[in-house]
C-alpha positions as CSV (number, residue, x, y, z in Angstrom):
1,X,-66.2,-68.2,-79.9
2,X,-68.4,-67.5,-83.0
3,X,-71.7,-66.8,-82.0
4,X,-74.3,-66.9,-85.3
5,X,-77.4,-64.3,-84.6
6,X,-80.5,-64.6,-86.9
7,X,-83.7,-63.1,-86.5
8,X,-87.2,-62.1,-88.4
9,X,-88.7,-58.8,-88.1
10,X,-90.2,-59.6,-84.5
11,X,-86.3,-60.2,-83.2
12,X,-84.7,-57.1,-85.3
13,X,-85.1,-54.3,-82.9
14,X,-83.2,-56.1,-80.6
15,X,-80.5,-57.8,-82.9
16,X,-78.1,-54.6,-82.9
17,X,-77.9,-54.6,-78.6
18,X,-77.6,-58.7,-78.7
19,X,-75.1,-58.4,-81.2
20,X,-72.9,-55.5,-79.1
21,X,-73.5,-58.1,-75.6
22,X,-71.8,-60.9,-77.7
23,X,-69.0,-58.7,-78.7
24,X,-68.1,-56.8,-75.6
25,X,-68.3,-60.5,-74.5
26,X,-65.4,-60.8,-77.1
27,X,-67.0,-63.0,-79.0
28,X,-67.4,-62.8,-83.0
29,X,-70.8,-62.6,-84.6
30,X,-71.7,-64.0,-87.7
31,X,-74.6,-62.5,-89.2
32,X,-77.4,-64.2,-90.9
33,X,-80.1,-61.7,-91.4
34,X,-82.3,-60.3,-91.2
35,X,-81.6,-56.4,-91.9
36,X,-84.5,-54.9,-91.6
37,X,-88.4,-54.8,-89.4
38,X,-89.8,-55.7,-92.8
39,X,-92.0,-58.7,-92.8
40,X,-90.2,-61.8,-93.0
41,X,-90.4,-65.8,-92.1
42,X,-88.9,-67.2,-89.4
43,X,-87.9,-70.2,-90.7
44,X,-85.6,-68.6,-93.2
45,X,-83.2,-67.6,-90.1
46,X,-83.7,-70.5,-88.1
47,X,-82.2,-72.2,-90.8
48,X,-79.2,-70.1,-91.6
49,X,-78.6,-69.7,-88.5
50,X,-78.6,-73.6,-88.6
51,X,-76.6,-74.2,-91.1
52,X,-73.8,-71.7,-90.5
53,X,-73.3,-74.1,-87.2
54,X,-73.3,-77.1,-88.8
55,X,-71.2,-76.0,-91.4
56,X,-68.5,-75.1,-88.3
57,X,-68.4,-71.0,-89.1
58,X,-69.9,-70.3,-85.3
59,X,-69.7,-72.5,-82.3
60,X,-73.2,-71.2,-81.3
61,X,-76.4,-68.8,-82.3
62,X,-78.7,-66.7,-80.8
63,X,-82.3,-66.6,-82.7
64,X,-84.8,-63.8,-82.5
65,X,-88.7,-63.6,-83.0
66,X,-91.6,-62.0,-81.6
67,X,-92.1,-65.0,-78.9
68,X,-88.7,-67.0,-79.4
69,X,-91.0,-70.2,-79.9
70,X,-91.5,-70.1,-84.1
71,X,-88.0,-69.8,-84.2
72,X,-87.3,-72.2,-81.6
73,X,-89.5,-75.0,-82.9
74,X,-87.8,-74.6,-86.7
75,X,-84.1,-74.8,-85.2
76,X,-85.0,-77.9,-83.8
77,X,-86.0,-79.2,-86.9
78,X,-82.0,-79.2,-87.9
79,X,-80.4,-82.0,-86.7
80,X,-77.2,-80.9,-84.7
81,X,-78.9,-77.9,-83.6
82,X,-80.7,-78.2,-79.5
83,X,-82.3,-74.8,-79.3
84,X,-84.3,-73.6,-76.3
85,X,-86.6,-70.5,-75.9
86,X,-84.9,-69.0,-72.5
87,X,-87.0,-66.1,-70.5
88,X,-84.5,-66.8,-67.8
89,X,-81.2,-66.7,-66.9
90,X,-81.0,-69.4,-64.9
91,X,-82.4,-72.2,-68.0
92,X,-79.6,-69.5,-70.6
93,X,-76.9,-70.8,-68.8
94,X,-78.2,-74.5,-67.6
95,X,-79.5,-75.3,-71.1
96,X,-76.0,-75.3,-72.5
97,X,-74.4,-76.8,-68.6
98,X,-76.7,-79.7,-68.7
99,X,-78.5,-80.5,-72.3
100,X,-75.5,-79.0,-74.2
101,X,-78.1,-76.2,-76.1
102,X,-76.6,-74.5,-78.7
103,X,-79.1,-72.0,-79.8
104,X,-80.9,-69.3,-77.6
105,X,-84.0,-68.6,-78.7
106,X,-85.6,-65.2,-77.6
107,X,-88.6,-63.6,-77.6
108,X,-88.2,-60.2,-78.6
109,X,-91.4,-58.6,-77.1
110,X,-91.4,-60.5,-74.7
111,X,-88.5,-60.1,-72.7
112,X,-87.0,-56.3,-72.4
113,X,-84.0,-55.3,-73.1
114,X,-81.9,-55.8,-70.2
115,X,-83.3,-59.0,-69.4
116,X,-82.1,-60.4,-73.0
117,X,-78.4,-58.8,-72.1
118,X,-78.3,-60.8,-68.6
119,X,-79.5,-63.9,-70.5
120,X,-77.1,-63.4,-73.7
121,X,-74.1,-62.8,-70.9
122,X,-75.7,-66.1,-69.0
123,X,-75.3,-68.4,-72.6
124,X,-72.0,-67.5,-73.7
125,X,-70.5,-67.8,-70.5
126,X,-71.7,-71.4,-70.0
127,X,-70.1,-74.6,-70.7
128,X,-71.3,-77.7,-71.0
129,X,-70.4,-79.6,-67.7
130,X,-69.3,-82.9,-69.4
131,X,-70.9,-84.8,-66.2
132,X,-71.7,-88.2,-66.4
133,X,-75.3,-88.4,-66.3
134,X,-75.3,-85.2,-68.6
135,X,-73.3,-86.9,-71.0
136,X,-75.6,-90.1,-70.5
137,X,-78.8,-87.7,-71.0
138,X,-77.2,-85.7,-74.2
139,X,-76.6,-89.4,-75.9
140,X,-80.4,-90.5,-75.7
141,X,-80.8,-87.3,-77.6
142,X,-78.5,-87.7,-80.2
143,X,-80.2,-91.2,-80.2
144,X,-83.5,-90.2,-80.5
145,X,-82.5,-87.6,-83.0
146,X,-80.7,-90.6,-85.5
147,X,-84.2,-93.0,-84.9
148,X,-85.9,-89.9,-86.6
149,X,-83.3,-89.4,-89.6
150,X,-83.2,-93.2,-90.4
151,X,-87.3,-93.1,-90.5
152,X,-88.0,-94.4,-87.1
153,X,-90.9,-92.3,-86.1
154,X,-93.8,-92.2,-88.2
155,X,-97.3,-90.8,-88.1
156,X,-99.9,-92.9,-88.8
């Protein structure tokens, strides 16, 4: 599987040991930035990380911030892309088994290092379950997330 890893400057200490988890996994990563702890936005890589999904050149990705929830909240602003902030392992592996997640979302300082290895492991090795009433559940997403594209939902 290609696994797409973003992060901003909160996420990039840990990028090169997420990035090593996926590959002794034996999975490919695609890398979408950023290279450095220099101050960047969030949003940037939430969205590349995005696209590079959608555009079918990873399966999955694995976002990076300080908290995981910036980074979290912009993914989900793609539609195509159900990303969840995951501080354990437990919702890394049930998010993708049950709600068919595709983006991990981490918090960088908040989780240590060998906490974001076990949950990595726990994501890549799930599959969705294709279950009835998980398949029932993923389709009022993907309907809710159509009502918003066509203008459904509007602020007043």
């Amino acid at each position: 599987m290609r696994i797409a890893l973003g992060c901003d400057h909160g996420g990039f200490p840990l990028k090169q040991r997420i990035a090593s988890v996926v590959q002794a996994a034996g999975h490919e990563v695609v890398d979408c930035g950023t290279d450095s702890n220099c101050s960047v936005d969030y949003p940037d890589f939430a969205r590349k990380v995005g696209e590079t999904i959608l555009a079918g050149k990873a399966e999955r990705g694995i976002l990076l911030c300080g908290s995981g929830v910036g980074i979290s909240v912009a993914a989900n602003k793609i539609p195509g892309i159900r990303a969840g902030v995951c501080h354990d392992i437990y919702s890394a592996h049930q998010g993708v088994e049950h709600d068919d997640m595709n983006v991990l979302c981490l918090g960088a300082r908040i989780v240590g290092d060998e906490v974001a290895v076990e949950l990595v492991r726990a994501f890549v090795n799930a599959q969705f379950t294709n279950e009835e009433r998980h398949v029932r559940r993923l389709n009022k997403l993907l309907d809710i997330e159509r009502d918003a594209l066509a203008g459904k939902f509007v602020r007043s």
